[in-house]
N, CA and C of each residue as an Amber inpcrd file, in Angstrom:
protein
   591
  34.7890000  32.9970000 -17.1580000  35.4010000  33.9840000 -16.2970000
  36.1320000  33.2630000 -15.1670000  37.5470000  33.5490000 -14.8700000
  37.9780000  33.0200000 -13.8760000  38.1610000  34.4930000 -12.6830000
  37.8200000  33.7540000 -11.3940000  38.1200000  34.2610000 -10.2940000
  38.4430000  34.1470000  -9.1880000  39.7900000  34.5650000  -8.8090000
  40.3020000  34.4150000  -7.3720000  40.4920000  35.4670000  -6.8310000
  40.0990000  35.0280000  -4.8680000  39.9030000  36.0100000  -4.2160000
  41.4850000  35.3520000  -2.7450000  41.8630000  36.3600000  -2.3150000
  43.1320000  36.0510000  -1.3200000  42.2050000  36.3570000  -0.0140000
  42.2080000  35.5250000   0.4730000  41.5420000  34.9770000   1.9550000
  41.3790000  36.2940000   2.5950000  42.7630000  36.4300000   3.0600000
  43.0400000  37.5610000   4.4150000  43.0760000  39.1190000   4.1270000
  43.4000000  39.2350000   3.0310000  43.5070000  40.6490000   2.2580000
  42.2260000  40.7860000   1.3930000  41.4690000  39.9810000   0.8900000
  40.2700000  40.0930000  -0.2050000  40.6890000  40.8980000  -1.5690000
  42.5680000  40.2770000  -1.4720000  42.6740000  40.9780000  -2.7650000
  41.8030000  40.0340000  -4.0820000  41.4950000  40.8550000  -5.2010000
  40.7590000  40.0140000  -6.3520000  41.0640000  40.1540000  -7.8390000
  41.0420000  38.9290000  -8.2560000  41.7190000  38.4980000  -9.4230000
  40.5970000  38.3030000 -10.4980000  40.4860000  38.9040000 -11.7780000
  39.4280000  38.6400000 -12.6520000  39.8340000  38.6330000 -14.0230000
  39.8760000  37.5510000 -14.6400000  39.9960000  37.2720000 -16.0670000
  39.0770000  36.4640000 -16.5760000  39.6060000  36.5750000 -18.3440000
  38.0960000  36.1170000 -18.8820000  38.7780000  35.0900000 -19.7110000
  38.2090000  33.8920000 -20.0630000  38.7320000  32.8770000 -21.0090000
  38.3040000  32.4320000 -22.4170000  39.0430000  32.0240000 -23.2600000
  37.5300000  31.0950000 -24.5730000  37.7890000  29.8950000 -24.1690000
  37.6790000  29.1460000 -23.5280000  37.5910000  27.6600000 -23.5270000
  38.1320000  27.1200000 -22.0450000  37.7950000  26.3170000 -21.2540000
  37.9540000  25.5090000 -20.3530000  39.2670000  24.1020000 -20.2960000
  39.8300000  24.5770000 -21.0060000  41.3680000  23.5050000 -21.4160000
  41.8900000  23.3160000 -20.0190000  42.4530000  23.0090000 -19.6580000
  43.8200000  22.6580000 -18.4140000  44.5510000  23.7950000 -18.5860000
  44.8930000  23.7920000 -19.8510000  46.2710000  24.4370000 -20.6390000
  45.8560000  26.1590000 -20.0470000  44.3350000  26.4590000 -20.7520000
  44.1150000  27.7900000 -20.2650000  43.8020000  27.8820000 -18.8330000
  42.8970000  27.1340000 -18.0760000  43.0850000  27.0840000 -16.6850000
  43.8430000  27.7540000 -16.1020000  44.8860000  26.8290000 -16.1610000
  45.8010000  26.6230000 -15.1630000  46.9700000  27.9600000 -15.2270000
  46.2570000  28.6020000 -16.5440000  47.6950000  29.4140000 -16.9650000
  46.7200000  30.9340000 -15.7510000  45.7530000  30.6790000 -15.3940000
  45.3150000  31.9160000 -14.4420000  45.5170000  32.3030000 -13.5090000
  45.7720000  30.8120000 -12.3340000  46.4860000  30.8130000 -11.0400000
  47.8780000  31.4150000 -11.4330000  48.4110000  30.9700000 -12.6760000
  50.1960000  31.2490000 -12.4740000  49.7710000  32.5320000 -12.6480000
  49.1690000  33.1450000 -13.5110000  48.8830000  34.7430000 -13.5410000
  48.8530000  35.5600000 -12.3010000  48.0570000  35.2070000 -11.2800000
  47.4880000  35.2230000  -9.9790000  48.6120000  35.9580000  -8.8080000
  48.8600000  34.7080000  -9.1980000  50.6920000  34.1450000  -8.1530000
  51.9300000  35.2080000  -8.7100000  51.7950000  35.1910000 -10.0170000
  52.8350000  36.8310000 -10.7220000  52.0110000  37.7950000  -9.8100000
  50.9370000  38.3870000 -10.3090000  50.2170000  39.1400000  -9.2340000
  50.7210000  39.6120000  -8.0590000  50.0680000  38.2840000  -7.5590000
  49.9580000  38.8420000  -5.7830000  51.8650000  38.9690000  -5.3000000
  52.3860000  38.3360000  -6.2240000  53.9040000  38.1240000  -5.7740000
  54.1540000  37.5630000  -4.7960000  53.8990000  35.8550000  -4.9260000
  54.0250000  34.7630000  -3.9050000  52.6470000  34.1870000  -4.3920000
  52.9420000  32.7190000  -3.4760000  52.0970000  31.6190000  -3.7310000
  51.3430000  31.4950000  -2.4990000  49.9610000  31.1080000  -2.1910000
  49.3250000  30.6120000  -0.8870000  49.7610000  29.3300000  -1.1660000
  49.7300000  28.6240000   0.6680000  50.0040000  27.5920000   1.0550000
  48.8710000  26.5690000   0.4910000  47.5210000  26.7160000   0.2630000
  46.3710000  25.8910000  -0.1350000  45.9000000  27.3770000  -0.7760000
  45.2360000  26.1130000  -2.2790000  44.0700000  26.9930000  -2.9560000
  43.1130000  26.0200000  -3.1260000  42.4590000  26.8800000  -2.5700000
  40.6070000  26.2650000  -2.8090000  39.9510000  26.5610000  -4.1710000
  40.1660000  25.2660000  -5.1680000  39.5170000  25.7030000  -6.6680000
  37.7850000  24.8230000  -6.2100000  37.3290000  25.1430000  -7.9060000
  36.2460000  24.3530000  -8.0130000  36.3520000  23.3930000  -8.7100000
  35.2250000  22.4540000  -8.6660000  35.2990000  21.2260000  -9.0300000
  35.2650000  21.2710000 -10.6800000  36.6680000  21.8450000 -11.3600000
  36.3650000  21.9420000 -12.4490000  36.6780000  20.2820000 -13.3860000
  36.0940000  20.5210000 -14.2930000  36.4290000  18.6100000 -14.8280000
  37.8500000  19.0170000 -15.6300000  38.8040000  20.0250000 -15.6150000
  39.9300000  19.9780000 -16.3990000  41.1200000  20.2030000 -14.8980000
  40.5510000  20.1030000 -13.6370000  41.1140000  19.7840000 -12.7530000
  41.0340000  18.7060000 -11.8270000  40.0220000  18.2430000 -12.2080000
  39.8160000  16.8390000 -10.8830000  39.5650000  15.8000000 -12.1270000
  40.8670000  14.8570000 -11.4220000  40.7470000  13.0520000 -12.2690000
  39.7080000  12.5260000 -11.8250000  39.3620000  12.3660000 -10.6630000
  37.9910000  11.7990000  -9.8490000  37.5500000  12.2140000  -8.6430000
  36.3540000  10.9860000  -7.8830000  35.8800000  11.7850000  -6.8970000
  35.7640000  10.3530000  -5.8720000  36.6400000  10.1340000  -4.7780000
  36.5010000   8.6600000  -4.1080000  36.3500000   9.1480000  -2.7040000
  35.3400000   8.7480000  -2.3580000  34.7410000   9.0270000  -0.3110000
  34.3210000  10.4580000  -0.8390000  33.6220000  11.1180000  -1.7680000
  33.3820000  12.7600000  -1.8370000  34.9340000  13.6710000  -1.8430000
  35.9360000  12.5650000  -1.8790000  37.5110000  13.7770000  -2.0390000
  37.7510000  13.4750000  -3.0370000  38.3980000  14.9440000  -3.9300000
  38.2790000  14.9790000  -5.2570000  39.9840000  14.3360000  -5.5780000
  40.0570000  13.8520000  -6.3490000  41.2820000  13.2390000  -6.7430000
  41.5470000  13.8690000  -8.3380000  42.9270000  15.0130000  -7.4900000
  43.0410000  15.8110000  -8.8700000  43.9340000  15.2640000 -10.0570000
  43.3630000  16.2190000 -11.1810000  44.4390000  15.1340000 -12.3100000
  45.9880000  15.4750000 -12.4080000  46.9980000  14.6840000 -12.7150000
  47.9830000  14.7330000 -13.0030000  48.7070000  16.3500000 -13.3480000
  47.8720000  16.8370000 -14.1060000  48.6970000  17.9360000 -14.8070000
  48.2860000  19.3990000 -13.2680000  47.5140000  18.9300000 -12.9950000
  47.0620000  19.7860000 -11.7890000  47.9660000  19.6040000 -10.1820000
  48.3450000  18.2710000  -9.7370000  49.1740000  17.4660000  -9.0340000
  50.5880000  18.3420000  -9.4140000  51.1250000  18.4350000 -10.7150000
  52.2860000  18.9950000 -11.2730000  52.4100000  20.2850000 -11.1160000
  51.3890000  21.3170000 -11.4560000  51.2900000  22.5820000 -11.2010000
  51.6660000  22.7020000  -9.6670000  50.5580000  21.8980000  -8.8530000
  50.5380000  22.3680000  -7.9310000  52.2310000  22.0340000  -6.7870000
  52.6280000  21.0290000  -7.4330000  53.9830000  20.7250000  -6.8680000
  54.6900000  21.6640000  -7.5040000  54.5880000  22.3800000  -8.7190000
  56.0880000  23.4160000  -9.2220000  55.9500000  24.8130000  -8.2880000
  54.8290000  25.1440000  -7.6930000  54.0610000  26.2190000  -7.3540000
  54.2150000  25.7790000  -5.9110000  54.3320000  24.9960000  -5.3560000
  54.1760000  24.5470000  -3.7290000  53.4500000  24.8350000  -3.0640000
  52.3310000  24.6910000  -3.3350000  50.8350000  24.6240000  -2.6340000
  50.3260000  23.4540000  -2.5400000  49.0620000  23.3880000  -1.3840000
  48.4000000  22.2250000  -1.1220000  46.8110000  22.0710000  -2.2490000
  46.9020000  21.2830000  -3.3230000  45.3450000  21.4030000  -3.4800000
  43.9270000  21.1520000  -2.8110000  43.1990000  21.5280000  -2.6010000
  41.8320000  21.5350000  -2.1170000  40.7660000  22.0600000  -2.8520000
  39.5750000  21.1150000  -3.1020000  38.2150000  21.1860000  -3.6010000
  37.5150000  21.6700000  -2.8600000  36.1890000  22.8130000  -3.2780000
  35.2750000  23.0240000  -2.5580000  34.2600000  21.6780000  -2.8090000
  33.2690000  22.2080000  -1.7370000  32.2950000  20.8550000  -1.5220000
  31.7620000  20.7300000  -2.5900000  30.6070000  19.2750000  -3.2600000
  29.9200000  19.6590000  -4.2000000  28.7420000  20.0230000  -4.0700000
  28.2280000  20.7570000  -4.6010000  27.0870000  21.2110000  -4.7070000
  26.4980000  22.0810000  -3.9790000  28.0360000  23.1880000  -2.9540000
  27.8400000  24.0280000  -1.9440000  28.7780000  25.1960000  -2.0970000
  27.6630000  26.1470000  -2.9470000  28.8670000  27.1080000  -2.7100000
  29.1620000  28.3460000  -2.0710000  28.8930000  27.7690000  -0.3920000
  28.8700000  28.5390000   0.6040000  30.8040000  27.9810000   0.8730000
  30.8890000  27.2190000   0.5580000  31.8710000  26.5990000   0.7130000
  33.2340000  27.4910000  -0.0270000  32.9180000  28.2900000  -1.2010000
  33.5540000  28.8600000  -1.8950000  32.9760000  30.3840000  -2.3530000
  32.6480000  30.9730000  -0.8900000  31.6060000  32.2810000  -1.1110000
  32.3360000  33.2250000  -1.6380000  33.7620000  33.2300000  -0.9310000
  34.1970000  34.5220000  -1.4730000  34.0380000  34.9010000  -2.6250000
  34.8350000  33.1110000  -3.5070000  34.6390000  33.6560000  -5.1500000
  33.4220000  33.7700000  -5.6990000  32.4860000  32.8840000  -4.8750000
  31.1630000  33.1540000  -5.6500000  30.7160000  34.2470000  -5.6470000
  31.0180000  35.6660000  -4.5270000  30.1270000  36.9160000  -3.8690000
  31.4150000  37.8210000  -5.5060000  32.4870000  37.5050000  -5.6270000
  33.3070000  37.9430000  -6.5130000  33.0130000  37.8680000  -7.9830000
  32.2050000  36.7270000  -8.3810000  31.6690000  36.4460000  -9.5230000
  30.0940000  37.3800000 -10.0250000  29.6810000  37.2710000  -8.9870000
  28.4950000  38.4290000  -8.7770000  28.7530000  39.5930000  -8.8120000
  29.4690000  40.4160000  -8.3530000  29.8590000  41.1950000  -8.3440000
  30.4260000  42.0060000  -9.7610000  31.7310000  41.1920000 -10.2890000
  32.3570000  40.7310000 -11.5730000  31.3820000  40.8230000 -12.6980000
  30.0580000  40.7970000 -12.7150000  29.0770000  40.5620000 -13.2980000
  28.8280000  41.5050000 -13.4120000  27.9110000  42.1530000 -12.4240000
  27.1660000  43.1750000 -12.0780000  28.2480000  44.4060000 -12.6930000
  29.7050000  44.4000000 -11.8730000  29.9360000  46.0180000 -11.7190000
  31.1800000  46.0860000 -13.2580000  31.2870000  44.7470000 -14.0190000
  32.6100000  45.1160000 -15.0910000  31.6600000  44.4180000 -16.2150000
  31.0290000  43.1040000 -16.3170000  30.6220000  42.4700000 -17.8690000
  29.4080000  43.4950000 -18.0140000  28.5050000  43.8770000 -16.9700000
  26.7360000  44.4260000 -17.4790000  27.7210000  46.1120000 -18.3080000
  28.3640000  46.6320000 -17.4470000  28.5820000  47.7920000 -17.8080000
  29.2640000  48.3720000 -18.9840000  30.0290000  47.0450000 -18.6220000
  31.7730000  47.3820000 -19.7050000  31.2710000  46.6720000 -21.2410000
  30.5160000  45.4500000 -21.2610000  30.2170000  44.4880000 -22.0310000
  29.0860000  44.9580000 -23.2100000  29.2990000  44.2120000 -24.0670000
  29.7870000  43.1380000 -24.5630000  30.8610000  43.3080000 -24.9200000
  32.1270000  42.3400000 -24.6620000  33.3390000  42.0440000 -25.0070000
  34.0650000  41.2610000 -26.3140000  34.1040000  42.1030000 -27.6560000
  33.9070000  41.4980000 -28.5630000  35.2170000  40.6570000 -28.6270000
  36.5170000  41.1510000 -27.7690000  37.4530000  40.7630000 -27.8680000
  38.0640000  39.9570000 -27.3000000  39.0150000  38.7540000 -26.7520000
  39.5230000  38.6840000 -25.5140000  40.5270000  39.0700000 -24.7800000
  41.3590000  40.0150000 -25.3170000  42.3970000  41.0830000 -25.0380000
  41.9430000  41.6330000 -24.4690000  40.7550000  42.9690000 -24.8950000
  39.7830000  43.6860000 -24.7150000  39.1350000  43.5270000 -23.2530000
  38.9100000  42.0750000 -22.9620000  37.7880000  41.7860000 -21.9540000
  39.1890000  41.8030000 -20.6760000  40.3150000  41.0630000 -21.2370000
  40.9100000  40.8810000 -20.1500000  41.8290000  42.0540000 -19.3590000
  41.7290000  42.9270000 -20.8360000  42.9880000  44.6540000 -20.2770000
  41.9180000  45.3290000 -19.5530000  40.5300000  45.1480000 -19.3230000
  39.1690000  45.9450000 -18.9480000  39.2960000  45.4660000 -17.4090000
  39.3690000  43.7840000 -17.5260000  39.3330000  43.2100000 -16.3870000
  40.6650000  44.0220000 -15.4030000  41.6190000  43.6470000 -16.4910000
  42.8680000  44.2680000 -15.3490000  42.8220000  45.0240000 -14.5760000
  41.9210000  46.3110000 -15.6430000  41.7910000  48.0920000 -14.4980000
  40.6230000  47.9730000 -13.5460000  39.7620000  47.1280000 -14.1040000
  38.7510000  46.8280000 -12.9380000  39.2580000  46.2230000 -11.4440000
  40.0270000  45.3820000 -11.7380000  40.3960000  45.0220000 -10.7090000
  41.6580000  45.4540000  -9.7170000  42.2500000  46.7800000 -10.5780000
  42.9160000  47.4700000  -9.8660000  42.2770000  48.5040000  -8.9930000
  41.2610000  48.9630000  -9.8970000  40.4620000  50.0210000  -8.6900000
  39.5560000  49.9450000  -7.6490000  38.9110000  48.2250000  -7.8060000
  38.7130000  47.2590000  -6.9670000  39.0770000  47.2430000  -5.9160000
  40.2100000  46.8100000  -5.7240000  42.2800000  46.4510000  -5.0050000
  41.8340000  47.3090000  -4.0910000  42.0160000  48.9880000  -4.8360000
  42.8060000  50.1830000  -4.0290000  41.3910000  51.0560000  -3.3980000
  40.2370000  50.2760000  -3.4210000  39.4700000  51.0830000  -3.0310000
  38.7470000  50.5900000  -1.3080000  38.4700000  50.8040000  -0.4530000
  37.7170000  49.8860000   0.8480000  36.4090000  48.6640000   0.7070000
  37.3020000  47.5720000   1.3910000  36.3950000  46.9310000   1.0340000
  34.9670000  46.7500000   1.8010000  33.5770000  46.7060000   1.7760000
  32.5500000  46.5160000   2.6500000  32.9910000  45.5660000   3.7450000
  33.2210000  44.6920000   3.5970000  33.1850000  43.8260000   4.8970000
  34.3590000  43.5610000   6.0130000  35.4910000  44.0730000   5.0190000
  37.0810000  44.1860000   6.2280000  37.1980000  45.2420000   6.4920000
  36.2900000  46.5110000   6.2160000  36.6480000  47.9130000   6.1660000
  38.0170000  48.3150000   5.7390000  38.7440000  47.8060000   4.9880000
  40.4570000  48.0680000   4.8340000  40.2920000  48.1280000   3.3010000
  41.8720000  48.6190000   2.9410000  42.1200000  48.6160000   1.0390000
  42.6180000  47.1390000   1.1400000  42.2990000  46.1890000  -0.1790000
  42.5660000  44.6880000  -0.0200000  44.3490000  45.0040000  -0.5060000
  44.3240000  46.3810000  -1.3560000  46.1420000  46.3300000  -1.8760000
  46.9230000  46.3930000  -1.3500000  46.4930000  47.4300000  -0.1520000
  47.3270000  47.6060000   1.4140000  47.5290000  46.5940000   1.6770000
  46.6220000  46.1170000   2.5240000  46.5560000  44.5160000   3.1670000
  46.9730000  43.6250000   2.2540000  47.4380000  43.1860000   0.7370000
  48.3830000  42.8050000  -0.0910000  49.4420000  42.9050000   0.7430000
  49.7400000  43.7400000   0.9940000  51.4930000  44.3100000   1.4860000
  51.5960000  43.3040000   2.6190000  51.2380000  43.4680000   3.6070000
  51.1870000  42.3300000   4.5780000  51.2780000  40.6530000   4.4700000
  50.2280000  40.4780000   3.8740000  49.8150000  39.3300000   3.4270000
  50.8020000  38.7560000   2.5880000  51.4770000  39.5730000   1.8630000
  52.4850000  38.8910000   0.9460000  53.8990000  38.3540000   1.6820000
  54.2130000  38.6300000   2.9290000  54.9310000  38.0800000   3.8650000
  54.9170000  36.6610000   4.4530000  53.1290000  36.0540000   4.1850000
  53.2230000  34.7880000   4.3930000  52.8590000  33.9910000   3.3200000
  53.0540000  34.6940000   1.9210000  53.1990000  33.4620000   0.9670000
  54.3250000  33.0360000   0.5880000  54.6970000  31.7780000  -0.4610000
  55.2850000  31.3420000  -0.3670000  56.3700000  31.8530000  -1.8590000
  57.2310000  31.6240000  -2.0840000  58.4300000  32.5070000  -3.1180000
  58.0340000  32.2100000  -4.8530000  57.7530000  32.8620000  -5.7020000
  57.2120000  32.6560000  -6.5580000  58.4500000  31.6770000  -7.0740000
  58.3710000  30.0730000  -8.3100000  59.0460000  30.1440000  -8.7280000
  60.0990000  30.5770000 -10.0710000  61.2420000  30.6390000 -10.2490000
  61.9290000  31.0750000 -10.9750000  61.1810000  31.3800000 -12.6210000
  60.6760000  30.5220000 -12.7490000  60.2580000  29.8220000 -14.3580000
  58.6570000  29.6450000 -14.1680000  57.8730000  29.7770000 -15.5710000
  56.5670000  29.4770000 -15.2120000  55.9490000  28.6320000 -15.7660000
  55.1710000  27.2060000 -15.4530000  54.8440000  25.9820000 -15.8600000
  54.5100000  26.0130000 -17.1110000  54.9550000  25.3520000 -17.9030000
  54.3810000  24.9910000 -19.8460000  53.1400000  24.1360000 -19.2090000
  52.3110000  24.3500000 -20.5710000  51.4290000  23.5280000 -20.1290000
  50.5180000  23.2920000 -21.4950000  49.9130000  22.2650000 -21.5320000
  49.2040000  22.1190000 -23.3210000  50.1010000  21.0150000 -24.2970000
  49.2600000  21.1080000 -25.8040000  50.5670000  19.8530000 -26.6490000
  51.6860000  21.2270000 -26.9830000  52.7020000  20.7090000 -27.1180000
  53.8260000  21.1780000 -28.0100000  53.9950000  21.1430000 -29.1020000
  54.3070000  22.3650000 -29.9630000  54.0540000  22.5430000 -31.1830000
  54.8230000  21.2280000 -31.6000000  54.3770000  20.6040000 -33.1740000
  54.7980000  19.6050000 -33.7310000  56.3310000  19.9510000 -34.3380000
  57.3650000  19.7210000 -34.5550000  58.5310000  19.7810000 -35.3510000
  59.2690000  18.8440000 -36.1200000  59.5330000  19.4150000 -36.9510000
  59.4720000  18.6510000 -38.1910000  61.1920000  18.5350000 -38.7910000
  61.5610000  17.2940000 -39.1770000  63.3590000  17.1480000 -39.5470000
  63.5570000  17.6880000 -40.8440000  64.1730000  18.2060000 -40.9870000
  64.7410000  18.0870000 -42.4150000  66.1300000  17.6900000 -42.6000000
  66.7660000  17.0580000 -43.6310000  67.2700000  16.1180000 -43.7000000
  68.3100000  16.5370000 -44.8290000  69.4850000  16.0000000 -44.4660000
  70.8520000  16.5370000 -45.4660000  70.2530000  16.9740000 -47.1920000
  68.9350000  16.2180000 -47.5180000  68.5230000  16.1670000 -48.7510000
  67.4970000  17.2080000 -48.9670000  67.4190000  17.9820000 -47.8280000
  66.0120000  19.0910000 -48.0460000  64.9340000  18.1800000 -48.2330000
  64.9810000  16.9220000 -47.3980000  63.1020000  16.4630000 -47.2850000
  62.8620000  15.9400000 -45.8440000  61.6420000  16.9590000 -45.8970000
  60.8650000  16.9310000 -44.5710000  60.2270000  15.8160000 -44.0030000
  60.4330000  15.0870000 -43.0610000  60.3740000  13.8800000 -42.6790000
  59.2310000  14.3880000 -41.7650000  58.3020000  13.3750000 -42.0650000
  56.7730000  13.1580000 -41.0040000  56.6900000  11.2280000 -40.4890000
  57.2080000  11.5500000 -39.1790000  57.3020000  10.5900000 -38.4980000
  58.1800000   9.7100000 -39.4640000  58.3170000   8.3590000 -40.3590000
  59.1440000   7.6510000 -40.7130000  59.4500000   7.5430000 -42.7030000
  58.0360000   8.8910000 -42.9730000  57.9480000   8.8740000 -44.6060000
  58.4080000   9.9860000 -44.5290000  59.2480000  10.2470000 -45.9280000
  59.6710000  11.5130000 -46.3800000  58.9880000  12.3440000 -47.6170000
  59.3290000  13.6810000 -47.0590000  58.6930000  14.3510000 -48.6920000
  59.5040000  15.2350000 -49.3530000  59.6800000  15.1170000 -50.7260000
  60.5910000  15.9200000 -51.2490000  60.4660000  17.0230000 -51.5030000
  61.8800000  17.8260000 -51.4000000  62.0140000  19.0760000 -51.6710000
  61.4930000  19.8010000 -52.9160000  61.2910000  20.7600000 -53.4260000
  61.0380000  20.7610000 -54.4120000  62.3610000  20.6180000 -55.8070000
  62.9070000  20.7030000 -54.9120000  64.3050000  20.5460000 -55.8330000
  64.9950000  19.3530000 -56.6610000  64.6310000  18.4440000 -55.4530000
  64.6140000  16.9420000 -55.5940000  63.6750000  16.3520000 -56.3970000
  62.2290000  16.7670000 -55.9800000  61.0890000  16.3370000 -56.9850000
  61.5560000  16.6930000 -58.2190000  61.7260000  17.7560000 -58.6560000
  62.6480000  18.1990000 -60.1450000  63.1840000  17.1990000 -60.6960000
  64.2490000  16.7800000 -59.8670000  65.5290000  16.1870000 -60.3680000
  64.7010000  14.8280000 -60.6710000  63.4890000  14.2060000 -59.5700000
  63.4070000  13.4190000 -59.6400000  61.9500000  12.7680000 -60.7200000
  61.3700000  13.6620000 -61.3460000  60.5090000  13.7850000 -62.7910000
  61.6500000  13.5500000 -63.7390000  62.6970000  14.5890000 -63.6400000
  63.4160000  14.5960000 -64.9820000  64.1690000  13.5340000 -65.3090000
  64.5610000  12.2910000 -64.4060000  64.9650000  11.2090000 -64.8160000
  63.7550000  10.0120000 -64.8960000  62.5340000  10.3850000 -65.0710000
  61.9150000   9.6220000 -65.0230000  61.8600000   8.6430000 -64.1780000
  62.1070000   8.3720000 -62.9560000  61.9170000   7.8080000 -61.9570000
  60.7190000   7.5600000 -61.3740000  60.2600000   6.6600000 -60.4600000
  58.9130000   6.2710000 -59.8650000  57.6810000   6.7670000 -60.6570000
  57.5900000   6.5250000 -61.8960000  56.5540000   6.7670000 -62.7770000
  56.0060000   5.3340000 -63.1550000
């Protein structure tokens, strides 16, 4: 389950994942950022291992593909502490919550479409309803708040391998890296003269 919460507004973001990749990661913040419509200046993630390259003096040294995001997106990265997650309450009080009031009720989620179109309305009526501790709607306070983020950009980061592609060649044979394979047309031609037998 990923979850982000917007500081000043307590607007909240909830999706569900199959796997912990970079590739899927990272594709949640850009989700986020469509969302809220604009980027924060710093996001406070967790110490996930498909975001941090290492850890030198206790500061996390993020990886490359995270460094990249975060430069196409123009934000500052920042780690919560380890092993404190008072440090990162909001999302943690959001994850609890997330738990309690959409997976116990709504769940089991056989799907991940399913889990995430569930998540969506959950977290719209979430949004538009008062929150306990700012006494305000977090969607309202969206409206505001979206004045000091920063401009979404144009295009939205690729991220993951790229599908493989494959040549084909004046002769109809499909070339894999420097060997070729014949067409079936060619193979024909090339039984019926008895060749490479």
């Amino acid at each position: 389950m990923f979850c982000a919460v917007l500081a000043w507004s307590r607007f909240r973001f909830v999706r569900f994942a199959g796997d912990e990749k970079a590739a899927t990661t990272l594709g949640f913040p850009a989700e986020c950022f469509e969302e809220l419509g604009g980027v924060p200046k710093v996001v406070l993630a967790d110490r996930m291992g498909c975001l941090k390259g290492g850890v030198v003096a206790n500061v996390v040294v993020p990886t490359p593909d995270y460094v990249r995001f975060a430069t196409h997106y123009r934000f500052r990265p920042d780690f919560c502490e380890a092993a404190d997650p008072e440090s990162k309450g909001m999302v943690e009080n959001l994850v609890g919550y997330a738990k309690a009031d959409l997976m116990v009720p709504q769940g089991p989620f056989n799907e991940l479409g399913a889990a995430n179109g569930a998540a969506a309305v959950w977290c719209a009526e979430v949004n538009a309803n008062t929150h306990s501790e700012i006494c305000a709607v977090p969607a309202q306070r969206l409206d505001t708040e979206r004045e000091l983020l920063a401009v979404l950009p144009s295009l939205r980061l690729d991220f993951g391998a790229k599908p493989t592609t494959r040549k084909v060649d004046k002769l109809s044979c499909v070339r894999f890296g420097s060997g070729a394979l014949l067409g079936a047309e060619q193979a024909d031609r090339h039984d019926g003269h008895g060749a490479g037998r």
